[in-house]
C-alpha angles and dihedrals in degrees: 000000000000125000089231088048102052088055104052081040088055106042078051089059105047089035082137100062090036096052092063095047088049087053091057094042087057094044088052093045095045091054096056105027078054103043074047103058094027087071096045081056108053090048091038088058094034087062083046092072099044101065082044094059102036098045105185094329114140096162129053116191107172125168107218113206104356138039138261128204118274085229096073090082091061084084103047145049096259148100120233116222127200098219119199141159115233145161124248109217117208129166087335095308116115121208118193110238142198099236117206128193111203135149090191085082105059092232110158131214114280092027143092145197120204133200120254091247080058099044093054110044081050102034084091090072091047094221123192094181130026121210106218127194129199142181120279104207093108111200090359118095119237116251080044106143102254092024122111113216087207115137100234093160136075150161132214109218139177110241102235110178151328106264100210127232089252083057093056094261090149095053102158123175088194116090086238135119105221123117104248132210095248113187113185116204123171109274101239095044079057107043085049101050088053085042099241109115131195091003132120137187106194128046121197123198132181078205135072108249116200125241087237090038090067101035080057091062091039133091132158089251090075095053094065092266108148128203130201130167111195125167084354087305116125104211111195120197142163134225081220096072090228122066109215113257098234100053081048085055092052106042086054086052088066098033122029095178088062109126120223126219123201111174108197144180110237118199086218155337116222146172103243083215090059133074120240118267081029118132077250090076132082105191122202099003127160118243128170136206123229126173084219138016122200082348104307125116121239126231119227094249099049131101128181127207136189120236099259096067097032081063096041083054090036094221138139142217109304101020129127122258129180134223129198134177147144128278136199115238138167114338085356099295108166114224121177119225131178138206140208108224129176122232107238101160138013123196143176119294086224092061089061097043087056100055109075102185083072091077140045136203108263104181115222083027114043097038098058136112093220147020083243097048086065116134107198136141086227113104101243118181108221089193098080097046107102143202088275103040076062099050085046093055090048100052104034099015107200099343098140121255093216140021119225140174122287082211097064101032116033101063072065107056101030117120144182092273098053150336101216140030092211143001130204116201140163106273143330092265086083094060086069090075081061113112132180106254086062090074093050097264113159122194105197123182097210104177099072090029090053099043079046089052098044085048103038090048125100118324112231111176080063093042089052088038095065096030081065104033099104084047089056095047088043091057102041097050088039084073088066084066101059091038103050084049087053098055092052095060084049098050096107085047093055092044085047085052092053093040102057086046100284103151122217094253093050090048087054089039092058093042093046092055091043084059093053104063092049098048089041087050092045094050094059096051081050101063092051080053098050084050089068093033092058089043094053094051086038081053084052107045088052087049129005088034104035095132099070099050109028107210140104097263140282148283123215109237095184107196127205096216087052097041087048088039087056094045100045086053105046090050084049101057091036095057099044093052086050093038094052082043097060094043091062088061093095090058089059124103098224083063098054 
């Protein structure tokens, strides 16, 4: 008989005993062929999306809290973008939407085109128009103390079409790999409807665009800064509200004289020596902090006050007032904290209505026809605000009722959008220390960053490697269990081979290439199974599991260098545990 011949008879013989060992070669292959591809997968998919929610985009300009000209793109190779969060309304469910305002996509006005992701989890409710609303603030940016971040604003569009992945339908500025809402409108519908018009905060280019190409477009009259010289006096102020705290630093740098200007809401003036409700307390009143006033510098403990509110209190020169108000902490938590000042002056009502750089333009506040009529997120209680404070709103609006120093209170006050209302400086020669990155402006290049993210992220070959590495070990050394009783039931076999002149090498020569067929065989049904075995934990990542990965669920990649890499291995451990084993029989006593 045939060598050939006396293994496959033979594995035929003992199939009992090498069908167990094929199971756990395919257990152990289709661990590792599947953590394998498993990992090839999820980058594979990860850099997927990337490419999904970049596009073609090589350079990212975004204004982070504030808004540039539209006229700043005349110069570049580039598109501007009006970026906004907003809620689609259908059938009474709002869904919360990613809104951009574009004109490269030929939207009219009146109409919209949505993402895949939005058009099916609405095409249940078969829409032919989406009602879209939007913030109403405006240039101030929304969390800005004062400010609601109630959406008072909407537009009623015809839903004109699904704009594809391949389209750019997925277009997403977060390193993040879920799938977003995206709703496209045409840019100027848009900028109108916020009123603010011809502005954008968000610029895309195909193209790299330098650090120094765009500063040389650039300039702070793009980014809402106003300037205005008046009686040699060079007024700055923001359509913003809030002037960011680096470009105040710098202009003091370069001016110390420079004279800061925070307009605020109090909670209240009062007399120490007066209870609260008394005719001794002037509730939500705006005040403002200077570093000088008329020319004169305030101490940290002044506070003056026109003669409206020094007769409301019914105080003089010298005596205490207090002033309370809220505060921002940590995760916006409002706090309210109070202050002693001393009165060191008191004016005319009249000298701080006329000056206008005193105040600032808080919407929902400021543009009302009444106290009562506020809309705030602070929690103002109506209840205190009295005949007079009325009167006093109707006839001098938000004119404040008392001056005090930049020094005490604006470390106070002071946010992340901004540190002044208003600053008055030298001349306008100081603005030109002014860049770009003062005003919040980021210039991202997304394209490297996000392929260095999908690929620097969680490993999860590795992960699913040692997730299944004691299922691995279990299944290689349970092959020593079917084959060692194998080779008990084949103890008087092996005595009949020695016997008739088999020598030991030739006995382990005939068991080791039994052993082949049956690893190589089972390898291969291991990698199929690997295959299900990497779509079901794909399955699960997308869904079960969708936490830890957040994304919208993943594609198999399957990769022949992976998929050979998993199988290689797994017939190479598994050989060379077999192959250990049958060398020992010698050692055994059934051999002799």
């Amino acid at each position: 008989m045939k060598f050939q011949s006396l293994i496959f008879r033979n594995i035929s013989r003992y199939k009992p005993f090498y069908r167990l060992i094929a199971i756990a070669v395919v257990v152990a292959v289709a661990v590792i062929t599947g953590s394998l591809a498993v990992g090839d997968s999820v980058r594979n998919t990860l850099r997927k999306r990337v490419e999904e929610r970049l596009g073609k985009t090589e350079t990212i300009i975004f204004s982070r809290y504030s808004y540039l000209d539209d006229t700043i793109i005349e110069e570049m190779d580039a598109r501007g973008v009006l970026l906004s969060n907003g809620f689609v309304s259908i059938s009474g469910k709002l869904i919360p939407v990613t809104v951009w305002g574009m004109d490269n996509l030929e939207i009219e006005q009146g109409k919209t085109k949505i993402n895949t992701a939005l058009y099916n989890e609405i095409k249940s409710l078969q829409p032919k128009e989406i009602v879209l609303r939007l913030p109403a603030s405006g240039m101030i940016p929304l969390g800005t103390m004062f400010v609601t971040d109630t959406y008072t604003t909407s537009l009623r569009l015809e839903l004109e079409s699904v704009i594809s992945v391949e389209q750019g339908g997925n277009l997403n500025l977060k390193n993040e790999q879920t799938i977003p809402f995206n709703i496209f409108v045409n840019r100027e519908e848009l900028s109108e409807n916020l009123n603010i018009k011809g502005k954008i905060n968000l610029i895309l280019s195909n193209h790299i665009i330098s650090i120094d190409e765009f500063a040389s477009s650039w300039n702070y009259t793009m980014s809402e800064l106003n300037v205005k010289t008046e009686n040699q006096t060079t007024t700055v102020t923001s359509n913003r509200i809030f002037i960011q705290e680096k470009i105040v630093e710098t202009l003091c740098q370069q001016y110390p004289e420079s004279n800061r200007i925070f307009n605020y809401l109090s909670n209240s003036l009062h007399s120490p020596f007066s209870i609260l409700h008394s005719p001794f307390n002037l509730p939500y009143s705006f005040i403002t902090a200077v570093d000088f006033y008329k020319g004169e510098k305030l101490h940290p403990a002044d506070i003056i006050l026109s003669d409206y509110a020094a007769k409301r209190l019914n105080v003089k020169l010298n005596d205490s007032v207090s002033v309370s108000y809220f505060v921002s902490r940590q995760f916006k938590t409002l706090v309210e904290d109070s202050v002693l000042l001393k009165v060191v002056k008191i004016v005319p009502i009249e000298d701080l209505q006329s000056n206008k750089n005193l105040t600032a333009d808080f919407p929902g506040l400021s543009n009302v026809e009444r106290c009562t009529d506020w809309n705030s997120d602070l929690p103002i209680n109506m209840s205190l605000i009295t005949k007079e404070d009325e009167d006093y709103w109707e006839k001098y609006k938000n004119t404040p009722k008392a001056i005090v120093s930049y020094s005490t209170f604006a470390p106070r006050w002071k946010n992340a959008f901004g540190s002044a209302t208003a600053l008055q400086i030298e001349d306008t020669d100081l603005l030109q220390k002014l860049t770009f990155e003062m005003f919040d402006i980021q210039i991202i290049y997304p394209h490297e960053a996000g392929i260095v993210a999908a690929k620097s992220g969680v490993d999860f070959s590795t992960l699913f490697l040692f997730l299944g590495f004691f299922i691995i070990i279990s299944a290689l050394m349970l092959m020593l269990v079917p084959l060692s009783e194998m080779l008990f039931h084949r103890k008087n076999e092996i005595v009949l081979l020695k016997a008739i002149g088999f020598p030991n090498k030739r006995i382990v020569k005939l068991l080791w290439h039994e052993s082949i067929p049956v690893v190589c065989f089972s390898a291969i049904m291991g990698v199929i199974s690997g295959l299900a075995y990497t779509f079901l934990v794909l399955f699960l990542l997308g869904n079960v599991w969708k936490g830890a990965t957040h994304t919208e669920g993943f594609s198999i990649y399957p990769n022949f260098t992976t998929i050979a890499m998993g199988m290689i291995s797994g017939i190479v451990f598994s050989l060379l545990i077999l192959y250990f084993r049958i060398r020992r029989i010698k050692n055994d006593v059934f051999f002799g």
